[in-house]
C-alpha positions in Angstrom: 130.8 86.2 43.7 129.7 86.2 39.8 125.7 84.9 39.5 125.4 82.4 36.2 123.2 83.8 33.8 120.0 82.3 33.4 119.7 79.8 30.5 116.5 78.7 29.0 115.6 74.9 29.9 115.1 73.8 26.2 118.9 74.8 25.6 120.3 72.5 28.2 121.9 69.7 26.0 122.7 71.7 23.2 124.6 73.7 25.8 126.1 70.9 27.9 127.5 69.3 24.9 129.2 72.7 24.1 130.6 72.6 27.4 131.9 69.3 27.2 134.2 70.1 23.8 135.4 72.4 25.1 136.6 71.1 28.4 138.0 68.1 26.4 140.6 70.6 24.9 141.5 72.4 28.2 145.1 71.9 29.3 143.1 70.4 32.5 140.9 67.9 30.7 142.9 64.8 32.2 142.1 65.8 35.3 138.1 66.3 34.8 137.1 63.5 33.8 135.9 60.4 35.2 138.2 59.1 37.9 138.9 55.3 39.1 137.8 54.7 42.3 140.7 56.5 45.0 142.3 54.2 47.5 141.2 54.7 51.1 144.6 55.8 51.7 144.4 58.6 49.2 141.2 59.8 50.8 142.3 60.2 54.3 140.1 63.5 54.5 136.9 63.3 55.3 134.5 64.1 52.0 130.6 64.8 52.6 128.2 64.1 49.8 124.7 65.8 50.1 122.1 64.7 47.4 119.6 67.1 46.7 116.4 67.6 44.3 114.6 70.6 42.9 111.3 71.9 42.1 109.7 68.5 43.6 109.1 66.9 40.5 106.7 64.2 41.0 109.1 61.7 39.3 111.6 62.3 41.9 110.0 59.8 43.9 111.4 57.2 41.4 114.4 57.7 43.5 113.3 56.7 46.8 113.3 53.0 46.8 117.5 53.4 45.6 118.0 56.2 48.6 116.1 53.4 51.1 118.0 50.3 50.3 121.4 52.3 50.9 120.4 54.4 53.7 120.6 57.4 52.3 119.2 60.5 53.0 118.4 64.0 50.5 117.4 67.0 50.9 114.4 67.9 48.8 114.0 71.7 47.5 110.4 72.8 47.6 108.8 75.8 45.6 105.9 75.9 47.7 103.3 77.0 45.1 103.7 74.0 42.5 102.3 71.6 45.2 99.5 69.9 44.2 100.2 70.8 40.7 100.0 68.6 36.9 103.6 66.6 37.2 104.4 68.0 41.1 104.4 66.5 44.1 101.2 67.0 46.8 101.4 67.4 50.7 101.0 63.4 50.7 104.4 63.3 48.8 106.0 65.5 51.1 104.8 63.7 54.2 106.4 60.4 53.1 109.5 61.9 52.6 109.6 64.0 56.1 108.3 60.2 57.4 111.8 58.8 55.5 113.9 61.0 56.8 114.2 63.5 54.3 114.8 67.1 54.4 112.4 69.7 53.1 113.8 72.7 52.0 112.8 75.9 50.1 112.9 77.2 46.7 110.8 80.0 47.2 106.8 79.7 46.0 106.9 80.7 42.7 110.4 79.7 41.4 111.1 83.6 39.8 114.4 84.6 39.1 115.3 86.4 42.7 118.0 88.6 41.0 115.4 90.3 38.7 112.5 91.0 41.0 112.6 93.8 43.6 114.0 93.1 46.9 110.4 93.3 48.6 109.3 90.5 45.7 112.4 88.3 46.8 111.1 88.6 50.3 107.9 87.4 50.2 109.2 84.8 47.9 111.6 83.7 50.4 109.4 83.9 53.3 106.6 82.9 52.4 107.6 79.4 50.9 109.6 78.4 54.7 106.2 79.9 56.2 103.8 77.5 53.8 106.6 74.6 54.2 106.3 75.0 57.8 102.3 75.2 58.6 102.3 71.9 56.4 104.5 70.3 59.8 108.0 70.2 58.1 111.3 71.5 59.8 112.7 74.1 57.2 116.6 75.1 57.3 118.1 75.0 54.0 117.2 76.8 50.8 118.3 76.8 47.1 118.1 79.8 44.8 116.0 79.7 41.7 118.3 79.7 38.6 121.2 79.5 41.0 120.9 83.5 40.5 120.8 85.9 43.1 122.2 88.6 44.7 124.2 90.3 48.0 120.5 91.7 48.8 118.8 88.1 48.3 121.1 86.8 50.4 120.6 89.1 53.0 117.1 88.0 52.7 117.5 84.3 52.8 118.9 84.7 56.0 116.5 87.4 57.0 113.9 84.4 56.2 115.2 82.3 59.0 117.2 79.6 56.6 120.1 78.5 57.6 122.2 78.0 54.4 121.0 79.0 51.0 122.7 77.2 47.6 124.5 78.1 44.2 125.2 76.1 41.4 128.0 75.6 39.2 131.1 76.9 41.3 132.7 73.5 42.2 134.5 71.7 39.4 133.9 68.9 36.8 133.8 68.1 33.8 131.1 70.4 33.0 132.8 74.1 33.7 134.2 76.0 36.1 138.1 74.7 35.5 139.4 76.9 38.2 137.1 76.2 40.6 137.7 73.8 43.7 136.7 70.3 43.8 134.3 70.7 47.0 132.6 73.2 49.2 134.3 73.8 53.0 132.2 71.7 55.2 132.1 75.1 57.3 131.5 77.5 54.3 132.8 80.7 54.4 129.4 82.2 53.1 126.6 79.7 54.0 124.0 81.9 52.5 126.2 81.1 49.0 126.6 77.7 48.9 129.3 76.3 46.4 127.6 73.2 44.7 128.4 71.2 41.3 126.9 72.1 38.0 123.2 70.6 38.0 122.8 67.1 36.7 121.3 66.5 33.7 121.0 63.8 30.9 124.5 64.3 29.5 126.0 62.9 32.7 127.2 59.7 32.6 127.6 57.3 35.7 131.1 57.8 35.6 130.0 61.6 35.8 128.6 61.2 38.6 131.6 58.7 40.9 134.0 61.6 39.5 132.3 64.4 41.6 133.2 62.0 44.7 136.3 61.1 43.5 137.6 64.2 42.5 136.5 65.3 45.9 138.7 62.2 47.3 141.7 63.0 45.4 142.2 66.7 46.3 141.8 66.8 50.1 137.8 65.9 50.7 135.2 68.7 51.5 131.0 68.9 50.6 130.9 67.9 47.3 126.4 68.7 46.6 124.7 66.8 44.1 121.4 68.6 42.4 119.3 66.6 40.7 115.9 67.3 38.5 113.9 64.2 36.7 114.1 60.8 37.9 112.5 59.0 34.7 113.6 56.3 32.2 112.1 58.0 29.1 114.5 60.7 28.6 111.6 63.2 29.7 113.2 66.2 30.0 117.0 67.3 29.5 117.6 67.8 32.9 116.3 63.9 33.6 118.4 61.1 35.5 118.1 57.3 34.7 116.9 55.9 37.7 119.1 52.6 37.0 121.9 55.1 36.7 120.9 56.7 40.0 120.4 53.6 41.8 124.1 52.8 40.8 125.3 55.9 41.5 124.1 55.5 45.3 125.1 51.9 45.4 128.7 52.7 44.6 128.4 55.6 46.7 128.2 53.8 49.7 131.2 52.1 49.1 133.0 54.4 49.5 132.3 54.7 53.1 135.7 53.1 53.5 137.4 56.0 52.2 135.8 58.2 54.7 133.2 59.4 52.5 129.4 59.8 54.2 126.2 61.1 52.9 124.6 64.0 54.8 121.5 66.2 54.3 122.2 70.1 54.1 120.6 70.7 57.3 122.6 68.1 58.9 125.8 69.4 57.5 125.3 73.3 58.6 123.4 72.5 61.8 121.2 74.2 64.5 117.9 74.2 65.0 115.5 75.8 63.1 114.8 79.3 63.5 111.3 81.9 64.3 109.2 82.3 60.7 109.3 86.0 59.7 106.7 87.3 57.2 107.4 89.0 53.6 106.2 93.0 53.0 102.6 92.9 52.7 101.7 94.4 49.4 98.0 97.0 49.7 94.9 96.1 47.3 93.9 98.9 44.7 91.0 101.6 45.7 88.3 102.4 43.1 90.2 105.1 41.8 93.7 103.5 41.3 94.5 101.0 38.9 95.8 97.8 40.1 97.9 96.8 37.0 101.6 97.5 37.1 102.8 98.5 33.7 99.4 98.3 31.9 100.2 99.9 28.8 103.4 97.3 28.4 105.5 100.5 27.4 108.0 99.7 30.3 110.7 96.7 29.9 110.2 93.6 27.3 107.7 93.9 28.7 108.0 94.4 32.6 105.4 92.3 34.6 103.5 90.2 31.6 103.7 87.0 30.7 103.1 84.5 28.2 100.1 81.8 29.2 97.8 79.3 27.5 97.0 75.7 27.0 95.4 72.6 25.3 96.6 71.9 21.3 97.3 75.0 19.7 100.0 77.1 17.8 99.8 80.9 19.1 102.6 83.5 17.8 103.0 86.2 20.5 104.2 89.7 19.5 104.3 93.2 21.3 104.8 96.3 18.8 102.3 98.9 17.2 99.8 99.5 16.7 98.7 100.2 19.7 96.1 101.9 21.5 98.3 104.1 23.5 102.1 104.5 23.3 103.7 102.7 20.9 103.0 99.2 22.9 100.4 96.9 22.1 100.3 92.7 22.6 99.6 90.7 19.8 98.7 87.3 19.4 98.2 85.1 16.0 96.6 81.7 16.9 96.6 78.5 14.1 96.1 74.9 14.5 93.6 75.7 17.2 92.2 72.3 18.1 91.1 73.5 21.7 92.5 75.7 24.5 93.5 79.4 24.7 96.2 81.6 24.9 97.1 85.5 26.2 99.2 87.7 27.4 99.0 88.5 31.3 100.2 89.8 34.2 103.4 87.9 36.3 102.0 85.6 38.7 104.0 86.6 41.5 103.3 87.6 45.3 102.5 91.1 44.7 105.4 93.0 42.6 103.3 92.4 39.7 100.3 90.9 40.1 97.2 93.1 42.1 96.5 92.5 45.3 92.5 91.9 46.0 90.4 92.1 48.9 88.0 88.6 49.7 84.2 89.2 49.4 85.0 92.4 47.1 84.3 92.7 43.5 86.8 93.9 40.9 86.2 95.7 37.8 88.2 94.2 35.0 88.9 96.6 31.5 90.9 96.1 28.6 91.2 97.4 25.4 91.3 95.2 22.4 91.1 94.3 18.6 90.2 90.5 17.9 89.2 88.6 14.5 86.7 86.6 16.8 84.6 86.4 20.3 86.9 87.1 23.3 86.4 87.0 27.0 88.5 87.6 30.1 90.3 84.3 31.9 90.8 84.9 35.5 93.3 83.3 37.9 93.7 84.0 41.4 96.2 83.6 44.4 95.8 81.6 47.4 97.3 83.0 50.7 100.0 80.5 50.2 100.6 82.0 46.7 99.9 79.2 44.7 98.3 80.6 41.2 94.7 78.3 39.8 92.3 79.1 37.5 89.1 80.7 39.1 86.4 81.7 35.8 85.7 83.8 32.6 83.8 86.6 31.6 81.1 86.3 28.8 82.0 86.6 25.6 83.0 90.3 24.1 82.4 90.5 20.1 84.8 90.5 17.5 86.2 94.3 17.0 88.3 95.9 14.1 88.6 98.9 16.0 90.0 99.5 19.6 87.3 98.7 21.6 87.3 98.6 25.4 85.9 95.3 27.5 84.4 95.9 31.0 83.1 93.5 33.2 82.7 93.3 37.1 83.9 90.1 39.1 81.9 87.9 41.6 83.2 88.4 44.8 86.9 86.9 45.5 86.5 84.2 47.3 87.6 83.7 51.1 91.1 82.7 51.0 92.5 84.3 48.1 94.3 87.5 47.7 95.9 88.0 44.3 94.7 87.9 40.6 95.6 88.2 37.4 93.6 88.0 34.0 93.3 89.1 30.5 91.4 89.1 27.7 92.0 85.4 25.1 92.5 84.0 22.1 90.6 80.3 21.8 90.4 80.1 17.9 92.6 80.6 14.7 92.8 84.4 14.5 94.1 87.3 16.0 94.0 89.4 19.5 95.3 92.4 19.6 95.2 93.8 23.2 96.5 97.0 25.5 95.8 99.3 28.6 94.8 96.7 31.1 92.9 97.8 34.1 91.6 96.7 37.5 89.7 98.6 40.1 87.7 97.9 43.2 84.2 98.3 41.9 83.1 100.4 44.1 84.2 103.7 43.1 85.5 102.6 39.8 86.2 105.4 37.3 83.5 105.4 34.6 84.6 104.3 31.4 85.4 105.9 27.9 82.8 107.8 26.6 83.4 105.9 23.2 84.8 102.2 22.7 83.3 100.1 25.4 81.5 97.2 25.5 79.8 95.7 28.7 77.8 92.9 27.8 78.4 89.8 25.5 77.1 89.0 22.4 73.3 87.7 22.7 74.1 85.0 19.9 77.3 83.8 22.2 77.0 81.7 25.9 79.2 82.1 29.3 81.0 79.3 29.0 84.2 79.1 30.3 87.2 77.7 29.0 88.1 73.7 29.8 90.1 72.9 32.6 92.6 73.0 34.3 93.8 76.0 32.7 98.1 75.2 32.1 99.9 78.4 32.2 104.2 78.7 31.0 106.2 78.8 34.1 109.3 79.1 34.4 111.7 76.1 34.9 114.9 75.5 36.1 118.0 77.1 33.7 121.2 75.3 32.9 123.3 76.6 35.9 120.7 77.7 38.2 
């Protein structure tokens, strides 16, 4: 089966709009768009309708009081490590939908593309998320794939995972794409670890939009006809959002249409059986004193492989990677203006281990980099919890300005109990420029000693510790057009 491509978020409008010209000059048109309601009689099949929300979006709950009044029941994908997180639901959340009848499902703990990380990566991903889910009391069978993208081997590993049924996007067709798709999924899928599923909804579907994904369904011998949904918000606040007045009459009408044999199911509910044994992703070893930890740490591999963009508060930072550099021909470069407060840097993936180090509790880490910066730097550390959700732990003192390549070094308090990953790097938190390159991290004990010429160890005496405000936002990745 052909995997959509991932599509930036930001695009998603400009994108459906596209889409929607140019299914209004398809041959087929007349038969895409929004349907009248079918008579029973033409709906003698049987048609399933599962609703179903990503990424637990804390607006989401927005569209529990319309579920309630028509006794209704969704199925709620969960990335495991954005719980508790700005604009995310919390445990609490979770509770009261497992109290409603709602069904938890997974969308793995970080919410990375599964078809670009290794196998291994994917794993733990997969695994992990159903594991946390699970210790927090909910009953976890279904999963969705990040992006809608994945692969024969992620598949394997969904199932590997213990799910029961895993789910694609965009293979079932509307007005949206897919032309020569069918109008529904098989109640008893051929592949249940491939789940065929409508395009995503987001603000460019109308009401009608919406009743034509049932009727269509109706019209052309019934089936599982899945509903993904993002935002619940009035304010247009995001291009992936749903009115909930919209949604409220989408679910009103909806139950109508129990006459023509149409019903409302959870995923779990539709594939069935109980839920099966949690298995555990690869384990991934911590660095020794005399490796580095830092996959790719000269950023001469990929776009770069393994490093991502991060920052926060009100700022304007320009990222670049090019020479000069201080080895290779890689370096990362940062121009910051309109700094009003915040920071911003280039570090590694936060991931379960295919990128990010893995670190030891109680043990301290030595943390290098090589740099050239217009003003004060320091080092801004994160760390990962056992569950693999990524916060902000502290910052190094200040390192001086440097208009040659000059190397910072400092050692880490001891990880704290409950933690196993980090990932850090050196910041830009004024109008200027960082240049950065060869990250490093060892176990400090054993570390090798440092270059002869270039390093700095201890901040400025004219400069404080302080670390940056918090909570420290970093870019994550969020949900693409078809996936």
């Amino acid at each position: 089966m052909t995997r959509r491509a991932r599509i930036p978020r930001e695009t998603t409008s400009a994108l459906r709009r596209a889409l929607a010209a140019a299914c209004a000059m398809a041959a087929v048109a007349g038969t895409l768009t929004a349907l009248a309601p079918a008579d029973p009689a033409e709906a003698a099949a049987r048609t399933i309708v599962s609703l179903t929300f990503d990424d637990a979006d804390a607006n989401q709950l927005q569209a529990l009081p319309a579920l309630k009044a028509n006794g209704m029941k969704a199925t709620f994908y969960v990335p495991s490590g954005f719980i508790g997180a700005a604009g995310h639901m919390t445990r609490a959340d979770l509770t009261t939908l497992k109290n409603a009848g709602h069904e938890i499902g997974g969308h793995t703990v970080n919410h990375p593309d599964l078809a670009q990380v290794s196998v291994d990566e994917a794993k733990r991903q997969i695994c992990t998320d159903r594991r946390n889910l699970s210790s927090w009391g909910f009953t976890v069978r279904s999963f969705a794939y990040p992006f809608a993208s994945s692969t024969p081997e992620v598949e394997r590993a969904a199932e590997a995972c213990g799910y029961s049924s895993a789910r694609l996007l965009g293979d079932i067709r509307s007005r949206f794409g897919c032309p020569d798709c069918a109008f529904a999924e098989s109640p008893r899928p051929t592949n249940r670890f491939a789940l065929k599923a409508l395009d995503q909804v987001d603000a460019t579907w109308s009401l009608d939009d919406l009743k034509a994904g049932v009727t269509n369904a109706e019209r052309n011998g019934g089936g599982w006809v899945q509903f993904t949904f993002h935002d619940v918000c009035a304010d247009a606040c995001s291009d992936l959002a749903v009115d909930p007045g919209v949604f409220s009459s989408f679910v009103a009408w909806l139950k109508t249409r129990q006459a023509a044999g149409t019903v409302v199911r959870t995923i779990g509910d539709v594939i069935g059986g109980a839920a099966k044994p949690l298995v555990s992703g690869p384990v991934v070893a911590a660095p020794t004193g005399s490796t580095n930890g830092i996959v790719n740490p000269s950023l001469e591999v990929g776009a770069p492989d393994c490093w991502m963009r991060g920052g926060y508060g009100t700022n304007s930072p320009t990222f670049s990677t090019g020479a000069p550099a201080h080895t290779g021909t890689v370096a990362s470069g940062i121009t910051m203006s309109a700094h009003a407060d915040g920071d911003a840097k280039l570090l590694p993936q936060f991931d379960l281990g295919q990128c990010a180090p893995t670190v030891t509790a109680g043990r301290t880490y030595a943390l290098r980099e090589w740099y050239l910066a217009s003003g004060v730097t320091q080092f801004a550390v994160y760390l990962r919890s056992a569950t693999g959700a990524w916060s902000y732990w502290t910052s190094s003192p200040w390192f001086a300005s440097a208009t040659q390549w000059t190397q910072a070094d400092w050692t880490t308090p001891a990880i704290p109990a409950g933690y196993d990953g980090i990932s850090f790097a050196l910041t830009i938190f004024g109008d200027g420029t960082l240049r950065t390159d060869d990250l490093q991290l060892y176990d400090s004990v054993g570390a090798p000693p440092l270059s002869p010429t270039g390093a700095v160890t201890q901040p400025p005496s004219s400069t404080s510790a302080t670390p940056p405000e918090g909570p420290v936002e970093v870019f994550r990745p969020t949900e693409a057009t078809t996936g």
